[in-house]
LOFI-841465 format. One record per residue (C-alpha): x negated, y, z; residue in one letter. Coordinates in steps of 0.2 Angstrom, whole numbers, plus 5000, padded with zeros to 4 digits. Layout:
BEGIN
XYZa
...
***
This chain:
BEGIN
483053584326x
484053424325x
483953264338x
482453184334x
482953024335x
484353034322x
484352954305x
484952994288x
486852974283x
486752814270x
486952894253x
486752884235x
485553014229x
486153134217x
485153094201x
484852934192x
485852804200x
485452674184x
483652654186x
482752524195x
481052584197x
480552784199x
479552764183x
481152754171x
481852904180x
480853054170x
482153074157x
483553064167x
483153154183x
482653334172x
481153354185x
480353534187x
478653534179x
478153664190x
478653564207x
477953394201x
477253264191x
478353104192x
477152964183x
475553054189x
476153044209x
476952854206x
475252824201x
474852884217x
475952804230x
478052784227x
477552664211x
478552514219x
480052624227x
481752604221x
483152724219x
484052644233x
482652644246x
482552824241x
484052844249x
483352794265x
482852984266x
484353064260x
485753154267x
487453144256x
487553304255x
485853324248x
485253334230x
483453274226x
482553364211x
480853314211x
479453254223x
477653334228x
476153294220x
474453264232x
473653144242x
473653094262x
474952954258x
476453064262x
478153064250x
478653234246x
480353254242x
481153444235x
482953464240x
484453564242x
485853554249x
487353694250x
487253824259x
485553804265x
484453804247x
482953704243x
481953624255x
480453514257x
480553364262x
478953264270x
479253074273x
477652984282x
478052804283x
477152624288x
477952554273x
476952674260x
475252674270x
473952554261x
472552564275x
472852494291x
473252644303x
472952574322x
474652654329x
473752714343x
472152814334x
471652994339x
470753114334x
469953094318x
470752924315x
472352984320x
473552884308x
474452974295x
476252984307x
475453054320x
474453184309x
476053254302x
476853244322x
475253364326x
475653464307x
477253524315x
476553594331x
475453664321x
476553754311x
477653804326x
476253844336x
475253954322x
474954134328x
476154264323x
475054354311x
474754204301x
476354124302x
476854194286x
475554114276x
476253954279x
477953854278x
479353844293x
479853684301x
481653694301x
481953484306x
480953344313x
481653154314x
480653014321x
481252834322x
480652644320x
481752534307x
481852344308x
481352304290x
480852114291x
482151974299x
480751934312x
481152104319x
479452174314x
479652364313x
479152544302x
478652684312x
479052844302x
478953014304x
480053144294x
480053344293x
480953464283x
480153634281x
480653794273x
480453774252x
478753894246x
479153944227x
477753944216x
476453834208x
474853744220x
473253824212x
472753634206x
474153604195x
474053794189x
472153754183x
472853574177x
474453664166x
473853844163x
471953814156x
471353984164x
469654034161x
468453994173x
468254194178x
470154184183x
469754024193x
468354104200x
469354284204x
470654164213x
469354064225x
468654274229x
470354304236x
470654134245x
469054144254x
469254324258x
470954284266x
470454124275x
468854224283x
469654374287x
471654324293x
471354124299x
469754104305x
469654264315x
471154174327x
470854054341x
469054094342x
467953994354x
466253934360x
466253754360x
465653644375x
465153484366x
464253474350x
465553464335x
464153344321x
464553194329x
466253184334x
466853284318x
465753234305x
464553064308x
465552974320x
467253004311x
466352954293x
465652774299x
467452754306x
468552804291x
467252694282x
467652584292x
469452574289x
468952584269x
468052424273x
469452334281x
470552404268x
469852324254x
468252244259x
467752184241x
467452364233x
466752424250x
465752264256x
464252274267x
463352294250x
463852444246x
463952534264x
462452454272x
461052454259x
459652594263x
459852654245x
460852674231x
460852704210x
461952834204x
461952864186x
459952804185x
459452894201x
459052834218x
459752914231x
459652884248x
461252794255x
462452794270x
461552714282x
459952804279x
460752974278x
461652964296x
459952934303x
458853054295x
460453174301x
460453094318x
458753074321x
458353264318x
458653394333x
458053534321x
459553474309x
460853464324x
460253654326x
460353724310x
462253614305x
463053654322x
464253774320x
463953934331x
465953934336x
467553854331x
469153934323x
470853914320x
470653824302x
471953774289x
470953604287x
471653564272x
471153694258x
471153574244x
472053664231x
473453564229x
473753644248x
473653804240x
475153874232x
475454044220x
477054124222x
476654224206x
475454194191x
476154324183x
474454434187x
473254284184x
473954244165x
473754434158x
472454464148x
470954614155x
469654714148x
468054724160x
468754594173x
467954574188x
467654424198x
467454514215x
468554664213x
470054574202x
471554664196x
472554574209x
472554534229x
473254394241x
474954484241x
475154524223x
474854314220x
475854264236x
474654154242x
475254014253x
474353854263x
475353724263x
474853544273x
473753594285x
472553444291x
473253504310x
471753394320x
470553514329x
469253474339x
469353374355x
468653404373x
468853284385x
470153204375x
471353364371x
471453454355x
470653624356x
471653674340x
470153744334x
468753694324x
467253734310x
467653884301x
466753814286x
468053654286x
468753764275x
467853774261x
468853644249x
469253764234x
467553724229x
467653524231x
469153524218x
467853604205x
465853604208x
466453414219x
467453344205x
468953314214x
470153364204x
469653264189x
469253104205x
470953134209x
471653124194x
470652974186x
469953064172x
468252964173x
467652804169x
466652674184x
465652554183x
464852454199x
463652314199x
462252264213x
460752234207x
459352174217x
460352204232x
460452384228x
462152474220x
462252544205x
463452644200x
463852724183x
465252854182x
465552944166x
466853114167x
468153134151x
467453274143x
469153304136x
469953324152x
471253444161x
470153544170x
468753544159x
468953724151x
469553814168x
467953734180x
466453714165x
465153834172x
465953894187x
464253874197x
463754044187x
464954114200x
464754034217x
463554174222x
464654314218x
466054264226x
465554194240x
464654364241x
465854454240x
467154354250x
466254344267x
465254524263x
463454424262x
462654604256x
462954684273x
461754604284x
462854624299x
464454554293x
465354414302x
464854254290x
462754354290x
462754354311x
463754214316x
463254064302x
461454134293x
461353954287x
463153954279x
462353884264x
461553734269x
463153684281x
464253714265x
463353574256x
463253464271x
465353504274x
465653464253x
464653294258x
465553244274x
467253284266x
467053164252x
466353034265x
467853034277x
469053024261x
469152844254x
470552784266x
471752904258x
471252864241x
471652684237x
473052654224x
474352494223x
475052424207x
476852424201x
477252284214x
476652384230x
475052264229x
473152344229x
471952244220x
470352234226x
469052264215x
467952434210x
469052444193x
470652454203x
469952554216x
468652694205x
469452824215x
469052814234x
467252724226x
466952904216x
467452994231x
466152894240x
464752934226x
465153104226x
464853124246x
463453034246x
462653154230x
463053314243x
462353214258x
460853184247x
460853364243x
460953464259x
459453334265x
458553404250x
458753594257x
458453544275x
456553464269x
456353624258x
456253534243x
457353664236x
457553854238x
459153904225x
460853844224x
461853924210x
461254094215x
461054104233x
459254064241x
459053944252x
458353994270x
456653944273x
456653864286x
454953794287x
455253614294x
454053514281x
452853554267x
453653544251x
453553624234x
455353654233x
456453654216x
456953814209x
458253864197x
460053774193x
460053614203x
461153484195x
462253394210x
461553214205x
459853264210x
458853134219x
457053154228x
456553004217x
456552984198x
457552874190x
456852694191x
457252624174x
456652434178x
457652414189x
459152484180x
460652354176x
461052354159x
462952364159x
464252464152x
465552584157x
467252514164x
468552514150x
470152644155x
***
């Protein structure tokens, strides 16, 4: 590994040397589809970077060909370089940050430097029986660049890791249309690797409780940051009122949902985990990468869901980006954390996220009567649409089959009886903690502050607060089905509960059509 303190030799990158702005470079730089999506990940963050400060991250001898596409507001750069073949490339810098990261955060609001300083010992660190599932760090470089003539200063942090061929499962769904059984067949064999080669390392019997520090406590405070971040779209308005009106329904909000969650000591006893793991932390699918699709683009007679035509291997399945923050005790980093962290593959389809993500919705926010409302309309013609529509009809038989939930003494069946509930809870405080990394800048590098401009972290919020509604819902027993799997009776209060297909907008009041705003979805 190279002197951390080094910097890049000053170089002009070979591609386009005539463009001024990344977006004029698609024709010109022959870009791997499989690899990336220039125009979709400018969107995302490098819209305002110029092929010259591009070569702030360059070595001469390097050629670029493409950058990553995801979220966490890290620049991922492919490259190759003779002799050594293509690498990856991860550049986490002040300069392309949009929420103010305090320098000296930890834990869950360690900033996003210091998250990849703590990927990297997490990727060195990772048991040897797992080390193969993920990439190698091969280079790290950390340094502070005077970028201002008052001598203010970047902090960045740069790794280079070993280059995983293949296709991340998102942008397989996104180019390749797969059936929803494929998809489905896909998340089996995830899950059943994640269960029985991750979270089977590192195993441990926490000494604190994990729901505040990991869940409530670090929601308020990356809400916090999405506050000071842009703190017209997430004014006091939105993340103080008791309720809120999603799509004509009231739901309970934020701060009403962390104190019926707090306030509970049954909850606390049925959403605390029973141990912590060794997690990935990061199983959105764009984390997830296919080495080959060949066996998942075939066509079968008689395919099953559970017992596909294919395994891990034969897929080379790979985790790439762990989120690398375990849970702390007395102020150190256990490395360890709740198993069901990992359960993301899910929030790209039955949460939306990928089509969040992506922007395929329309918003619309108004407060009325000094209670939200929020409208939000999905494209039904939309990337994703054929590959997730009706997925929920197999959630229970993959799940099932995944963690063995038909042998009353497998591991998921004596260690987590109430996986169920704490899935739903885990989707909602995912979604809840995710608005910082969400924000989006114009052409000039500038974010606009208003929910039009900013639809994506505010649909991120909406969708947390839909499962935190949910999983509230279960807990009272107002509901005893969740896409196939019964939810455990556990007795707390006296409801008739709901039976059959829940739709994730539902709310424990009707819709209140009086009070209802009468406006119109935003324009694209």
């Amino acid at each position: 590994m190279k002197d951390q303190n080094q910097s890049f030799q000053k170089t002009k990158p070979k591609h386009n040397r005539e463009a001024n702005k990344l977006e004029v470079m698609r024709d010109t730089l022959s870009l791997s589809q499989q690899h990336c999506d220039l125009l979709e990940y400018c969107d995302v963050l490098v819209k305002h970077l110029t092929p010259d400060e591009l070569t702030n991250y360059l070595n001469s001898d390097e050629t670029f060909f493409g950058f990553g596409y995801g979220g966490s507001e890290s620049m991922t750069l492919f490259l190759e370089k003779p002799g050594s073949g293509k690498f990856v490339r991860k550049v986490l810098s002040e300069r392309l940050i949009t929420p103010k990261w305090g320098r000296e955060g930890t834990n869950v609001m360690l900033p996003p430097c210091a998250k990849a300083k703590s990927q990297t010992q997490y990727l060195m660190n990772l048991p040897d029986l797992v080390k193969p599932l993920f990439p190698q760090v091969l280079n790290v470089i950390e340094r502070e660049q005077t970028v201002t003539e008052d001598g203010s200063t970047i902090y960045e942090y740069i790794y280079d890791m070993t280059f995983v061929a293949g296709i991340e499962v998102s942008q397989f769904v996104r180019r390749c249309n797969p059936s929803k059984e494929i998809v489905a067949a896909l998340y089996c064999v995830i899950f059943r690797l994640l269960n029985e080669k991750i979270h089977s390392q590192h195993r441990r019997k926490m000494s604190q409780p994990t729901l505040e520090q990991s869940y409530f406590t670090k929601i308020e405070k990356r809400l916090a940051l999405a506050q000071e971040t842009a703190p017209i779209t997430f004014s006091d308005s939105l993340l103080k009122s008791e309720d809120i009106m999603i799509n004509g329904k009231r739901m309970r909000n934020l701060p009403r949902l962390l104190r019926e969650f707090r306030e509970n000591p049954i909850y606390h006893s049925i959403l605390e985990p029973k141990f912590h793991s060794l997690v990935m932390g990061d199983t959105n699918t764009e984390n997830i990468k296919i080495g080959n699709i060949e066996p998942l683009l075939r066509q079968y007679d008689n395919f099953s869901v559970t017992n596909p035509p294919f395994t891990a291997e034969d897929i080379e399945i790979r985790f790439l980006d762990p989120r690398a923050i375990g849970f702390y005790e007395n102020g150190v980093d256990t490395n360890a954390d709740d198993p069901m962290y990992d359960n993301k593959p899910w929030h790209n389809s039955l949460g939306n996220y990928d089509k969040i993500h992506g922007e395929h919705f329309d918003l619309a926010y108004q407060l009325h009567r000094e209670i939200p409302h929020i409208l939000l309309a999905f494209d039904e013609e939309n990337p994703y649409e054929l590959a997730y529509s009706g997925i929920e009809e197999h959630f229970s038989e993959v799940m099932t089959a995944a963690w063995k939930l038909d042998n009353p003494d497998s591991d998921v069946n004596q260690n987590d009886p109430n996986w169920l509930i704490r899935f739903v809870f885990l989707m909602g405080t995912h979604f809840m903690a995710m608005p910082p990394y969400h924000f989006s800048k114009n052409n000039d590098g500038i974010l606009i502050d208003n929910a039009h401009q900013q639809k994506r972290p505010l649909a991120i919020y909406v969708e947390g607060i839909k499962w935190l509604n949910l999983t509230l819902d279960m807990l009272e027993g107002k509901i005893d089905e969740f896409h196939g799997i019964p939810v455990p009776d556990l007795k707390i209060f006296n409801h008739e509960p709901v039976t059959g297909k829940l739709p994730l907008d539902y709310a424990e009041n009707q819709s209140d059509e009086r009070s209802a705003p009468a406006f119109q979805r935003a324009a694209k």
